[in-house]
N, C-alpha and C positions, 0 to 999 in steps of 0.2 A: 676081636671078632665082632662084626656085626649084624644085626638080624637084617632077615629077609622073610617077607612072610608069613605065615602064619608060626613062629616060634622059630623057622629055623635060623641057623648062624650059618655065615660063610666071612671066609676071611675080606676082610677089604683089600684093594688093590689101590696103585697110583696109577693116573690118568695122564699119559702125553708127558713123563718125567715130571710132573707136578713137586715132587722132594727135593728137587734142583734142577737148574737148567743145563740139561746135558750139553748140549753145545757150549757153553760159555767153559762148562766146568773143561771140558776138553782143551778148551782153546789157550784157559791155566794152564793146564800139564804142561802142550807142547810151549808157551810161551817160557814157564818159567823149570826148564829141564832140558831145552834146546843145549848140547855141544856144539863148538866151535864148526867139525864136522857136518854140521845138521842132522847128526842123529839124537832122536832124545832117549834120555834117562828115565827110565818108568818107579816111579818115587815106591818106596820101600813096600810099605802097607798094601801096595796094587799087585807085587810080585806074585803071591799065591793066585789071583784070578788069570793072569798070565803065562800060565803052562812054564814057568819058571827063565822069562825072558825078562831080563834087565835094560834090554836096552835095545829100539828102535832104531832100524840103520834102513834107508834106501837099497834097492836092490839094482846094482850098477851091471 
């Protein structure tokens, strides 16, 4: 936490993705999880933020 103020505390925030670059970090995923199909594989650790989808497919 940090202050603000006369004493008080609020939590800090990141700025604009400032803890990494969302875009590039994205563009990991789909580069290296792409299937043969072009759908990708959403790597293990992501699964829980993901309503419990493993895997990225086009909708034909």
């Amino acid at each position: 936490m940090g202050k603000v103020g006369a004493g008080e505390k609020e939590f800090v925030h990141t700025l604009n993705s400032t803890a990494l670059a969302t875009s590039r970090t994205i563009v990991a995923i789909l580069e290296n999880n792409q299937l043969e199909d072009g759908s990708v594989k959403i790597p293990e650790p992501l699964w829980d933020y993901m309503n419990g989808k493993k895997v990225l497919a086009s909708e034909k």
